[in-house]
C-alpha positions as CSV (number, residue, x, y, z in Angstrom):
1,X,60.3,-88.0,58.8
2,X,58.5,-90.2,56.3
3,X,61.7,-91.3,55.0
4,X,63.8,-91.8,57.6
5,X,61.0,-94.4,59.2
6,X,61.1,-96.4,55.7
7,X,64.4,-96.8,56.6
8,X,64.3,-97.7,60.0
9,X,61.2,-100.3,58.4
10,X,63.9,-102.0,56.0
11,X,67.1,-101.8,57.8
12,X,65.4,-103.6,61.2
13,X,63.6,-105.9,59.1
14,X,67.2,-106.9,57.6
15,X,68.6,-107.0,60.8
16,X,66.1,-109.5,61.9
17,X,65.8,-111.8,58.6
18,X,69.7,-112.4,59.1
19,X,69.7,-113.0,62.7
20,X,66.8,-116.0,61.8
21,X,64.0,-114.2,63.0
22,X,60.6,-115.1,61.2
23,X,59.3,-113.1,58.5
24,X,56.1,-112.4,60.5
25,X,57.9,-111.5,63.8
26,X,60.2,-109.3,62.1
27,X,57.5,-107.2,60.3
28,X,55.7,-106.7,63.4
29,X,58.7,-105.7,65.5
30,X,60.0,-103.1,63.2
31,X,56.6,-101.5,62.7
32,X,56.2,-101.0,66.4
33,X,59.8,-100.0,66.9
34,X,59.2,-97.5,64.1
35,X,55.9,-96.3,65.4
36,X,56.9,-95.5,68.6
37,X,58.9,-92.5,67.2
38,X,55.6,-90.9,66.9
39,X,53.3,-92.8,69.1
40,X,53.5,-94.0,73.4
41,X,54.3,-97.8,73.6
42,X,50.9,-98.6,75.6
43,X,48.9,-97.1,72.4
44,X,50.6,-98.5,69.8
45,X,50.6,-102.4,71.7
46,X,46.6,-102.0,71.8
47,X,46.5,-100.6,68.2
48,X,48.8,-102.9,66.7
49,X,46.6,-106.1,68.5
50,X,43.7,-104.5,67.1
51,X,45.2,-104.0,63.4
52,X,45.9,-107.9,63.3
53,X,42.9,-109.1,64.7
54,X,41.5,-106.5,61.9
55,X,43.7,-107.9,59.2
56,X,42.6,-112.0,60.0
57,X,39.0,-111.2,60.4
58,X,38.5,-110.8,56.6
59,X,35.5,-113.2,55.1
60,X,37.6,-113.2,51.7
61,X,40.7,-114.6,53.6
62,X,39.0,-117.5,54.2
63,X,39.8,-118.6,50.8
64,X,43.3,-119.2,51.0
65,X,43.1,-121.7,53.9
66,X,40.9,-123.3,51.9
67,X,42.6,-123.4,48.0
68,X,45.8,-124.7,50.3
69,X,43.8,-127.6,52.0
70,X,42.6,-128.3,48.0
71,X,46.2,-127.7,46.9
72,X,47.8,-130.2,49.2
73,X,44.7,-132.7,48.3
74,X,46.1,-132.3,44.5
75,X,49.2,-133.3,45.5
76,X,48.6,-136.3,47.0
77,X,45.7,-137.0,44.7
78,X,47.7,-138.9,41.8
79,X,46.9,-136.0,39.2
80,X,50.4,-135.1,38.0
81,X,51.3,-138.3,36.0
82,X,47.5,-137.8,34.4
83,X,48.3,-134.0,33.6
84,X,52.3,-135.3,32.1
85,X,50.8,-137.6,30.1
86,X,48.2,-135.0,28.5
87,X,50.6,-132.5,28.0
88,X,53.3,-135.0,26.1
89,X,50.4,-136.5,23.3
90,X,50.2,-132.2,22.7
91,X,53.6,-131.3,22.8
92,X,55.4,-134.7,22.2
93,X,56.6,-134.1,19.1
94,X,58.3,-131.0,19.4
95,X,61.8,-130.9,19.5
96,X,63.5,-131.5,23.5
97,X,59.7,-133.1,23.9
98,X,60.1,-134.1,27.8
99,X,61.3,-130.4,28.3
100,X,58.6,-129.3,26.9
101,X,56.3,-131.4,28.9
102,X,57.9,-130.4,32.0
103,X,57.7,-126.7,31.3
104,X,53.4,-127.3,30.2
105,X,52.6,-129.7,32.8
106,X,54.2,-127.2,35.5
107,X,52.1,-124.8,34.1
108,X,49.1,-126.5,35.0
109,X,50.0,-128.5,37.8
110,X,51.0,-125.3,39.7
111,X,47.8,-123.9,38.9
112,X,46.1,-126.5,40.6
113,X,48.0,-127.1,43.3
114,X,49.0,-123.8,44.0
115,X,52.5,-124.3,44.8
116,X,55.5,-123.9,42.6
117,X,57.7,-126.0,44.8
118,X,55.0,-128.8,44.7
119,X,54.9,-128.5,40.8
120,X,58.1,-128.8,40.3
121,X,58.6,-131.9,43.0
122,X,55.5,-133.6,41.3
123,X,56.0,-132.9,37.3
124,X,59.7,-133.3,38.2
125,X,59.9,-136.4,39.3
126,X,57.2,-137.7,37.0
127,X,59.9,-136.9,33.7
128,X,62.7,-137.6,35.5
129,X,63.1,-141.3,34.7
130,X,62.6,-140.4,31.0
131,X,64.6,-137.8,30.8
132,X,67.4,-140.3,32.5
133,X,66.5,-142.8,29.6
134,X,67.0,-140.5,27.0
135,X,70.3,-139.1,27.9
136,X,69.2,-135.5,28.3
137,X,71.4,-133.2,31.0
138,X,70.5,-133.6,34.4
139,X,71.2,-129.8,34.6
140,X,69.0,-128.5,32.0
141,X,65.9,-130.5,33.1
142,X,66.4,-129.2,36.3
143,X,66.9,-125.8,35.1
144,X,63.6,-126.4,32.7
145,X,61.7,-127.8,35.8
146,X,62.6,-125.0,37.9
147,X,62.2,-122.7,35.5
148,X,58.9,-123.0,34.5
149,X,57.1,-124.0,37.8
150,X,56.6,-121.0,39.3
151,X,54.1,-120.1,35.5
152,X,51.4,-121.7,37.6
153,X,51.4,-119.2,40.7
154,X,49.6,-117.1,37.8
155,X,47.4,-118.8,36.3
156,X,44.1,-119.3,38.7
157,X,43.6,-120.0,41.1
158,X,46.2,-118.0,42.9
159,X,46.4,-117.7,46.6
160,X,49.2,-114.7,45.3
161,X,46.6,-112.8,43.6
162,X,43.9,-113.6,46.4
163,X,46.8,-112.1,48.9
164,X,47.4,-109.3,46.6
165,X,43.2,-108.5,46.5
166,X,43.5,-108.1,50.3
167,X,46.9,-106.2,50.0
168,X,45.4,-103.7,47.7
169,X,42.0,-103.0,49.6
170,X,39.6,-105.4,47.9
171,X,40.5,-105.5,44.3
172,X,38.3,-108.1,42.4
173,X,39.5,-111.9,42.9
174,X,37.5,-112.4,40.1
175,X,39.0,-109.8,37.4
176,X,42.3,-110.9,39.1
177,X,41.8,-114.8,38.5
178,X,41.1,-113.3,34.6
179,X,44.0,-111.3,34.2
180,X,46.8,-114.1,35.8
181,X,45.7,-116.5,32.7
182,X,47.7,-114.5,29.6
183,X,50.8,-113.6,32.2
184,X,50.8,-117.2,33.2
185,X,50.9,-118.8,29.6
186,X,53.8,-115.9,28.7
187,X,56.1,-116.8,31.4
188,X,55.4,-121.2,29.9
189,X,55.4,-120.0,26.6
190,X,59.2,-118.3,27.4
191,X,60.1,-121.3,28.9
192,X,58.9,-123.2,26.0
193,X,61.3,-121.0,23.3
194,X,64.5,-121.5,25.4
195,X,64.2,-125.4,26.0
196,X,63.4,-126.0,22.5
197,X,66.2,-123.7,21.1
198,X,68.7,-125.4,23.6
199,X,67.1,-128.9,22.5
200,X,68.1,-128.5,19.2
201,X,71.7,-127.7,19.7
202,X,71.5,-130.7,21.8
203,X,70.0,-132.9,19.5
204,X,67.3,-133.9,21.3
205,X,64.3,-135.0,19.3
206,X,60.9,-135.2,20.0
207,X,58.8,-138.7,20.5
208,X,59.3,-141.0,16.9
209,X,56.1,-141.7,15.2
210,X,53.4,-139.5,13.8
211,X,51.1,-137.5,15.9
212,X,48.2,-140.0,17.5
213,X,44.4,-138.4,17.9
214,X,43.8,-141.7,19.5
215,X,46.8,-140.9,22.0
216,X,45.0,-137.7,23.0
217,X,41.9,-138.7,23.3
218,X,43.3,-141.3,25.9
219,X,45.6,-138.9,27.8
220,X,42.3,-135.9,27.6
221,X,40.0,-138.5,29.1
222,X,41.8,-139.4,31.7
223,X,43.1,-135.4,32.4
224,X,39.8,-134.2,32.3
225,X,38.8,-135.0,35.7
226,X,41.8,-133.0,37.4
227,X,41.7,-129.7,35.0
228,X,37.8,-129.8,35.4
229,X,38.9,-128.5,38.9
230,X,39.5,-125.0,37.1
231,X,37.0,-125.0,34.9
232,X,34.0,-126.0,37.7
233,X,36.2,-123.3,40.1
234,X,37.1,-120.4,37.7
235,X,34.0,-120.4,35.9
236,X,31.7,-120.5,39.1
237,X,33.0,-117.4,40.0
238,X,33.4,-115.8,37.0
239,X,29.7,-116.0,36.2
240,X,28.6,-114.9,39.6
241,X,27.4,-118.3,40.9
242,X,29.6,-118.1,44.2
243,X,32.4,-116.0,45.6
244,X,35.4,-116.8,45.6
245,X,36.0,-118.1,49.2
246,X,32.7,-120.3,48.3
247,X,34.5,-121.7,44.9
248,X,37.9,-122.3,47.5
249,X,35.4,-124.8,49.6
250,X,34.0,-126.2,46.3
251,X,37.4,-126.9,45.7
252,X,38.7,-129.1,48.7
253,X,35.4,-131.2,47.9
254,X,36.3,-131.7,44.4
255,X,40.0,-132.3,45.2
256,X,39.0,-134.5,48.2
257,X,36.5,-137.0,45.9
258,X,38.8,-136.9,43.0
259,X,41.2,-138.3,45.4
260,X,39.2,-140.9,46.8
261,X,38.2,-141.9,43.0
262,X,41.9,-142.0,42.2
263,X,42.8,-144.2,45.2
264,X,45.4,-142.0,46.6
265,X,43.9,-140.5,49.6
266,X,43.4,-142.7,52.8
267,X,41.9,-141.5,56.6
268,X,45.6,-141.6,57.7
269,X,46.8,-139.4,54.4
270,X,43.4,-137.1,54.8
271,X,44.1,-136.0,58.4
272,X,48.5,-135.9,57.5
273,X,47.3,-133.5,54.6
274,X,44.8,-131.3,57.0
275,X,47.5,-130.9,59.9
276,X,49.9,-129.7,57.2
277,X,47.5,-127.8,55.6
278,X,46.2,-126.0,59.0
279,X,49.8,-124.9,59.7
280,X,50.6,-123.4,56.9
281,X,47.2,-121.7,56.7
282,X,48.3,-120.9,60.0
283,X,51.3,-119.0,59.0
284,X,49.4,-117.2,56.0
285,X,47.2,-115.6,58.1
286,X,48.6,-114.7,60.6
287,X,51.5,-113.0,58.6
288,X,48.8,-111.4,56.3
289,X,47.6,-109.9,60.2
290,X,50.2,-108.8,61.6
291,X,51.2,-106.9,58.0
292,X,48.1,-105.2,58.5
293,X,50.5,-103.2,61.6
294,X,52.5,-102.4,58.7
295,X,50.1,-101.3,56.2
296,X,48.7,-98.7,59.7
297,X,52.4,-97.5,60.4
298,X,53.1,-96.5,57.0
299,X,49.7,-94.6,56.1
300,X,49.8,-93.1,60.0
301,X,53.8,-91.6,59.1
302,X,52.6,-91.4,55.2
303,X,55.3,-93.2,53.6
304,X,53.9,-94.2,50.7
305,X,52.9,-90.7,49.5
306,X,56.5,-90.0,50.3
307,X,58.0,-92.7,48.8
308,X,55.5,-91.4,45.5
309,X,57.2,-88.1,46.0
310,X,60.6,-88.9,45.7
311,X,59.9,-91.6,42.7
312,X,58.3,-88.4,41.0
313,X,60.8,-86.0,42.1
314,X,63.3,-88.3,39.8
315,X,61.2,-88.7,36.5
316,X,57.1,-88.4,36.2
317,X,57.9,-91.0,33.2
318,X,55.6,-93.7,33.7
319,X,58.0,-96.2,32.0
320,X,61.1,-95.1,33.8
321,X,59.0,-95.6,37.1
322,X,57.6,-99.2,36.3
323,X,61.4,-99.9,35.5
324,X,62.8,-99.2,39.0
325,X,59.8,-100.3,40.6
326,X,60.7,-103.7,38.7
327,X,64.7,-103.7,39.6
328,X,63.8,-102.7,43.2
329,X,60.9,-105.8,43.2
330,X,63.5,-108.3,41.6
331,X,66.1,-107.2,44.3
332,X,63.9,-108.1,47.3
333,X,62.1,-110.9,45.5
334,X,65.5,-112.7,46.0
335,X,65.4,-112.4,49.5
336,X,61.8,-113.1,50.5
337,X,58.6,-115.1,50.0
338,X,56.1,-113.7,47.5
339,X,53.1,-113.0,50.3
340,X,55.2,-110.7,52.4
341,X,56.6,-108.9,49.4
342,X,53.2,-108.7,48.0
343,X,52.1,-107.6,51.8
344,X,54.7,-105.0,51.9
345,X,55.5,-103.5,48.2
346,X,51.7,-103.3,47.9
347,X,50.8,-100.4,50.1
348,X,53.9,-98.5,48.9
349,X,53.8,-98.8,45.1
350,X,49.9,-99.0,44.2
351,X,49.5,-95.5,45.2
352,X,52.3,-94.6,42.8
353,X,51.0,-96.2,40.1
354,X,47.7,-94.8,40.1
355,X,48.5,-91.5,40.0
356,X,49.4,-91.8,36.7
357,X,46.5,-94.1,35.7
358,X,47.6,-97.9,36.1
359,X,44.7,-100.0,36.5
360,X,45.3,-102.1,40.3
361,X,44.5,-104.9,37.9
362,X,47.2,-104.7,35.7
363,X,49.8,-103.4,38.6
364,X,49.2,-106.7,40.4
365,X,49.9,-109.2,38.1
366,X,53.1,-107.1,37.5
367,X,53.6,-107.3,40.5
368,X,53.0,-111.1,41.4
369,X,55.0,-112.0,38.2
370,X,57.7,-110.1,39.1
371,X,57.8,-111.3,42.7
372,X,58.0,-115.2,41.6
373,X,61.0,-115.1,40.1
374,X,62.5,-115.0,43.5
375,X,61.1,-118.4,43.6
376,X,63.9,-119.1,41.4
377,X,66.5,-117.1,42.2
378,X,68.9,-117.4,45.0
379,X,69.6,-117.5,48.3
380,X,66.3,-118.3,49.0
381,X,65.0,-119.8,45.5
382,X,63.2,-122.6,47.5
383,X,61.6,-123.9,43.9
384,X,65.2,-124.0,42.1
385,X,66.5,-125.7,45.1
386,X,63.9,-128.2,44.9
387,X,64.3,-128.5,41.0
388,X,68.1,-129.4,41.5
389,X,67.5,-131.5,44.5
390,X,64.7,-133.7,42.1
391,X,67.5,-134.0,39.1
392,X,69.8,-134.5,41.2
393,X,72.1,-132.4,40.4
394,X,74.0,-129.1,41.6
395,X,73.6,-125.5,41.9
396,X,76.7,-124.5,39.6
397,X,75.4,-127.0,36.9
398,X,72.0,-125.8,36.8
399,X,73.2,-121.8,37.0
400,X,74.3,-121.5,33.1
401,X,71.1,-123.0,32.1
402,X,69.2,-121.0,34.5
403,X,70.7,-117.6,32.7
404,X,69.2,-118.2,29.8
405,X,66.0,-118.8,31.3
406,X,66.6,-115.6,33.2
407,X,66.4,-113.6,30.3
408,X,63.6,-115.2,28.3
409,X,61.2,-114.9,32.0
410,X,62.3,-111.1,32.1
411,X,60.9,-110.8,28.8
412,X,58.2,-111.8,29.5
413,X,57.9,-109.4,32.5
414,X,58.8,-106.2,30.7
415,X,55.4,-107.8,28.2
416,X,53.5,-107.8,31.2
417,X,54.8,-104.7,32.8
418,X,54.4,-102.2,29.5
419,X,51.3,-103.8,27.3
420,X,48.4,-103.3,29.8
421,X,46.3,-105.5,27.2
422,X,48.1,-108.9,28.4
423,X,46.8,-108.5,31.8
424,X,43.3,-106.6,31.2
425,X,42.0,-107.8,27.9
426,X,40.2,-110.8,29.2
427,X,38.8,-109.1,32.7
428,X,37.8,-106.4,30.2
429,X,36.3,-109.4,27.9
430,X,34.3,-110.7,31.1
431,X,33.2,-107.6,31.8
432,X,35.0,-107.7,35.3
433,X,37.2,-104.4,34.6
């Protein structure tokens, strides 16, 4: 029975995704077409209003409305140039240096802005000219923008991981902010390898001159301001001195003076950058709500101690079962958004996992990793597409570049998946795990 409504679950929710139906519609559709195997129509209608109104009412949600108002200030605040230009008197001199740049200044760009799409848009565009300059393939910057934008989703603060505390029944924010950090420099750091290697075969050198301290100091003075924002955030709630939905409001303030300072925030801009900001927060919550039906429906028909049963009925080898849980993750990360995938794999593989003692620490930044490489993979890919649409150039340039990447990312993920010290050394360091 189980069974059977898991699929009913996946094959409506297919149905509907190809028809055009929104993601948040479709979920709550085919949990009430599933439920009403078991339960009348009037009771599961009230129970399923109740569930959302449940799932939106969290105090800890109001964090994410809040880090994407701070986000979207980031954006428009006139950081990413500051942030390119820090990263290239550090990395400058490495071979392919404006790769490079790209693939550190993505890395934290996207962790302050919170968006990989935005990264890659900002950081893109900043190296683009250069890069033009230079002579370097349209495709391979691209491919090395795309690539390495998603790094920041990791790397606190993470509205992913924030979704994913909620998912998996109030797991620390804080131990979670700690564990995205070594993940997060992993996925650059793989970036990093493949666009020096392919630099080199390219013959493309890094900036001519020695190595300037008085560069740095230049570039750190005026970057300081903008990565302060993690600093003042991540460390606030690290040491106790406010939650994390208080550090989210500490962070539109920042964002908002630091804008203001910068000259790149007006009244007209501010209340642009709140409407957009509202609807997405909009969106957020209410899909995080109505996956709440979803998360009832399956404990009410227990599908996820079935699903355990069957994954366990295969192999009880932990590694074999981290390695399907990853192809079955990569599969449906190419076909939706990381916070409905978090929302919905969640539930059914946490269980799983603890029964043969994976810390909900490590399992979610596993998990989140493995889910933004769909931001990179298509059909939906929306950060490659916005990667190739800022170099200008095509899908079936970028692809052959993008393999490589592939690999070196998925590296990184088996890292992540299978040496538990990655993800829990510094929670366990902060004394947060």
């Amino acid at each position: 029975m189980a069974m059977q409504s898991l699929g009913m679950i996946i094959l409506i929710l297919a149905v509907l995704l190809v028809v055009g139906v929104p993601i948040s519609y479709s979920i709550g559709i085919a949990s009430l077409f599933t439920i009403l195997q078991t339960v009348p129509l009037d009771i599961s209608v009230v129970t399923g209003a109740q569930r959302i109104f449940v799932g939106m009412s969290k105090f800890s949600l109001t964090a994410i409305p809040f880090f994407i108002l701070a986000g979207n200030l980031m954006n428009q605040g006139g950081i990413a140039k500051r942030l390119v230009n820090f990263v290239m008197a550090i990395l400058g001199k490495l071979p392919g240096a404006l790769l490079v740049t790209n693939v550190g200044a993505n890395a934290l760009f996207g962790a302050i802005s919170g968006s990989a799409s935005a990264a890659a848009a900002a950081v893109g565009s900043m190296v683009l000219e250069g890069e033009q300059e230079q002579g370097y393939d349209e495709a391979l910057c691209a491919a090395t923008n795309g690539a390495s934008a998603p790094s920041g989703l990791l790397i606190p603060p993470s509205n992913a991981l924030i979704t994913y505390s909620l998912a998996a029944g109030g797991t620390s924010v804080a131990a979670l902010f700690m564990a995205g950090y070594l993940p997060g420099v992993i996925w650059a750091v793989c970036c990093m390898v493949v666009a020096i290697i392919i630099a080199r075969k390219k013959g493309y050198k890094g900036t001519p001159g020695k190595f300037s301290w008085a560069e740095l100091g230049k570039a750190t003075l005026q970057a300081i301001p903008s990565l302060s924002l993690i600093i003042v955030v991540i460390g606030g709630i690290i040491a106790g001195v406010f939650s994390a939905t208080e550090g989210s409001a500490i962070a539109v303030v920042y964002a908002l003076i630091l804008g203001i300072c910068y000259r790149n925030i007006t009244w007209k801009s501010f209340w642009n950058i709140v409407v957009d900001s509202a609807k997405m927060s909009g969106m957020v919550v209410f899909l995080i709500g109505v996956s709440n039906i979803l998360g009832w429906v399956m404990a009410f028909l227990q599908i996820p101690q079935a699903v355990s049963a069957a994954l366990l009925g295969i192999t009880d080898n932990p590694i074999i079962i981290l390695l399907i849980m990853n192809v079955i993750l990569l599969v449906a990360g190419t076909f939706m958004d990381v916070t409905p995938a978090i929302l919905i794999f969640t539930p059914l593989f946490l269980p799983i996992v603890q029964t043969f003692g994976m810390d909900p620490i490590h399992f979610g930044l596993v998990l989140v990793y493995n889910l933004c490489i769909g931001n990179i993979t298509p059909p939906v890919g929306n950060t490659l597409f916005v990667a190739i649409k800022v170099g200008r150039t095509t899908l079936a340039k970028t692809m052959p570049y993008m393999l490589a990447y592939y690999v070196a990312i998925l590296v990184g993920l088996m890292l992540v998946t299978y040496i538990p010290a990655i993800s829990m050394f510094l929670p366990q360091m902060a004394g947060l795990a």
